[in-house]
C-alpha positions in Angstrom: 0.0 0.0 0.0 2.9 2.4 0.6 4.2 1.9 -2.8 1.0 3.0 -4.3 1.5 6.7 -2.9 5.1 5.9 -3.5 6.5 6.1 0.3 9.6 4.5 1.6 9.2 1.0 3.4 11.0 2.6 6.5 8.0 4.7 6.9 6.1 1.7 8.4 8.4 0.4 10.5 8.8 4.1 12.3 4.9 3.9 12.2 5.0 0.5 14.1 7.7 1.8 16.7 5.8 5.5 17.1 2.9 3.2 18.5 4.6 1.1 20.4 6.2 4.3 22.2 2.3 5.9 22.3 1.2 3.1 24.0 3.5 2.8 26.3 3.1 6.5 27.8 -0.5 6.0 27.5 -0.2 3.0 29.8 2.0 5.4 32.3 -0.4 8.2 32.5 -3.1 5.8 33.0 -1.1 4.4 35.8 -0.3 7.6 37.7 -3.4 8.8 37.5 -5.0 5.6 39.3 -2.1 6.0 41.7 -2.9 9.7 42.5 -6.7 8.7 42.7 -6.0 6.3 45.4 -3.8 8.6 47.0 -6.0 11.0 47.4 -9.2 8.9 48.5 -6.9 7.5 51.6 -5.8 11.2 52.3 -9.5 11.7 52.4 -10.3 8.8 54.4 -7.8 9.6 57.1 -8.4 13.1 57.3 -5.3 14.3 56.1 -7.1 16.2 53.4 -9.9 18.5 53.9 -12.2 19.9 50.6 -13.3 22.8 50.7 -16.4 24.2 48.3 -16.0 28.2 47.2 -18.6 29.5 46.3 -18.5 32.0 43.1 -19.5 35.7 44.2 
């Protein structure tokens, strides 16, 4: 298919590997953010973390 628009072969492979690399940082931020979630929650649950509401004027 890439020689139909007539593109280099390497252009896949850096396709595959740019992927590979996406997916990887997706899988990260999905990990910190779970970690800060649960961090968080047992802050609140131990009352080492007060919410406050502010109300707009």
């Amino acid at each position: 298919m890439l020689d139909l628009v007539h593109l280099p072969s390497d252009l896949f492979q850096l396709f595959v590997m740019s992927g590979f690399i996406t997916g990887k940082f997706n899988s990260i931020a999905a990990v910190m953010k779970l970690f800060v979630l649960t961090i968080l929650t047992a802050a609140l649950f131990h009352k080492c973390l007060k919410l406050r509401v502010i109300k707009p004027c």
